[in-house]
N, C-alpha and C positions, 0 to 999 in steps of 0.2 A: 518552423512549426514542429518540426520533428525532435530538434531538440528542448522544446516547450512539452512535447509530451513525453519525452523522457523526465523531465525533470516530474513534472504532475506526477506522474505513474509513476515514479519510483519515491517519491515523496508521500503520496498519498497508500501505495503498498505498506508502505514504513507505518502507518498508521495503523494497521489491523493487531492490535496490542488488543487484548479481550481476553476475561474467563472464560472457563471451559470446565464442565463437570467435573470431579473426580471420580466417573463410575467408569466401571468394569466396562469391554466393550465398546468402546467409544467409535460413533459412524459421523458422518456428514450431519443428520439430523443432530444430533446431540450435540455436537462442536457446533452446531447454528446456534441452538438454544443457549447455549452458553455464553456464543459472541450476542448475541439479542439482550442479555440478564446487564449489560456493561451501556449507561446513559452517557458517560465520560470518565476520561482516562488522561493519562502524563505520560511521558515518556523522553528518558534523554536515549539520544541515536549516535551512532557512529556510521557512515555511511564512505563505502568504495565504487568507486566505479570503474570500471576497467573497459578501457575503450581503444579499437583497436592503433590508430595511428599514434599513440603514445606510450611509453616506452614505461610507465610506473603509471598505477591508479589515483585515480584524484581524490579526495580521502575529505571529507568535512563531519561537522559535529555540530551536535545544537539538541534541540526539543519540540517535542511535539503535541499537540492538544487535540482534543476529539469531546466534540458534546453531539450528544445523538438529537436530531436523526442526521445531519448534514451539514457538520460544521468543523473543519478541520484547517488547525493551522503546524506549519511546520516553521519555526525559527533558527536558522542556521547560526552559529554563532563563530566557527572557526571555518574554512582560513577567512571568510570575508561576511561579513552581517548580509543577513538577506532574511527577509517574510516572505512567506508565500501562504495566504489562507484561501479558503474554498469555503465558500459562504453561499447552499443553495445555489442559485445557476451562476454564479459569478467565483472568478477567479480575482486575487488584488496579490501582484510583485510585488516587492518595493526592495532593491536595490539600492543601499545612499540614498540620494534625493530622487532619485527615477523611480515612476512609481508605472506599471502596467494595470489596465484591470481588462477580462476578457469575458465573454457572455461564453457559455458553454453550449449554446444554440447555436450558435456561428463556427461550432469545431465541433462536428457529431462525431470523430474518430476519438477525440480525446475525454468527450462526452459519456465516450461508453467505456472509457477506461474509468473512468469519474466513477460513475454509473455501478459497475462491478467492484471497486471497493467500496462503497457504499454500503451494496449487497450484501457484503462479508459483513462489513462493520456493523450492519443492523441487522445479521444473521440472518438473511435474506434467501433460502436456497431458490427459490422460484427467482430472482431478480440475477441471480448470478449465472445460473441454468439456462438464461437469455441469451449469454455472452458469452461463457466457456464450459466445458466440461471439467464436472470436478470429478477428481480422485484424493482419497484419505488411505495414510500407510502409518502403522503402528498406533498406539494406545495414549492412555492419559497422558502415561509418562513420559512419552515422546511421540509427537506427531508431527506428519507433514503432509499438507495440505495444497495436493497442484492445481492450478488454472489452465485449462489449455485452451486457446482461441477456438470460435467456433465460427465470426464471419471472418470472410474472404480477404477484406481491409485489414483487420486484427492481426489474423495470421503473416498478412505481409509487414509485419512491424514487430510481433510478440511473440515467439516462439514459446513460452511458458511461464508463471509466475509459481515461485515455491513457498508457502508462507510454512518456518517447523517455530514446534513450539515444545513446552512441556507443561501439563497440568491448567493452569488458568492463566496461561500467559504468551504471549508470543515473541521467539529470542531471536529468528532471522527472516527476513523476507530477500527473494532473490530471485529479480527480474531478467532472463534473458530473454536477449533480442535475434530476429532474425541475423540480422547482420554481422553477430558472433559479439557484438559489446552485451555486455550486462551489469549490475549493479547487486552487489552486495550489502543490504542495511543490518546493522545488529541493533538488538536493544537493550541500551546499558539497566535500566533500570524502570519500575513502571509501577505507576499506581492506578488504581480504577474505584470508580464508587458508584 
């Protein structure tokens, strides 16, 4: 389960690619508005994960889709093919011929990780405000935007989520865990409409 929601949550972090004003002063409010103005979007990823018992990070690549309000897929394509979309309360794997699919009522930890990049992704600040404390550092031209867990289960799993970005785009999301593993995704390229 645990490494199910590693995978969710650092797949579904990798998804928060969205505009963002290019005005002066830019807060929380205004970077909502901006992720809220983006219906769907593209994006090829590059993604590390650095986990403690191994000695080199696991490194994959692939693309990722987002149509609002709650439809996200990520398609890995290197080292091994795997899907994984998020379709409203259902999750669908598909691994080669093995295909999982999960209700998101049956895992409320993973739920509410679902749950809070959602928030983000439909600019959400009330929905995200549920589940962590935000803080925003630096301007248009560079910004970075922390999550910090706010229940007691959360915090035992997610020590902070960092999404930075520049301008109307977002270039890294970067999940660490209690445990000292974390994941690093960057975003090679990105379209939105």
């Amino acid at each position: 389960m645990q490494c199910l929601i590693r995978r969710v949550s650092a797949a579904l972090a990798l998804m928060l690619f969205a505009g963002i004003t290019n005005a002066a002063g830019l807060d929380i409010d205004r970077l909502m508005q901006g992720l809220a103005q983006i219906r769907s979007g593209q994006a090829s990823f590059v993604e590390k994960k650095y986990i403690a018992m191994l000695d080199k990070p696991v490194e994959s690549s692939g693309e990722l889709f987002y149509s609002a309000p709650d439809r996200l897929e990520k398609r890995t394509l290197k080292p091994k093919p795997e899907s994984m979309i998020l379709d409203g309360g259902s999750i669908v794997i598909e691994r080669g011929r093995q295909k999982h699919s999960l209700q998101l009522q049956d895992y409320p930890e993973l739920a509410a990780v679902i749950d809070s990049i959602r928030g983000t992704l439909a600019g959400d600040r009330k929905a995200l405000e549920r589940s962590y404390r935000l803080s925003l550092e630096g301007g248009a031209e560079r910004w970075t935007l922390q999550l910090l867990p706010i229940d007691e289960k959360m915090q035992a799993a997610i020590k902070h989520i960092r999404i930075a970005g520049a301008q109307h785009f977002v270039s890294s999301i970067e999940i660490n865990r209690v445990d000292g593993d974390r994941s690093l995704m960057l975003i090679e390229k990105l379209t939105a409409r």
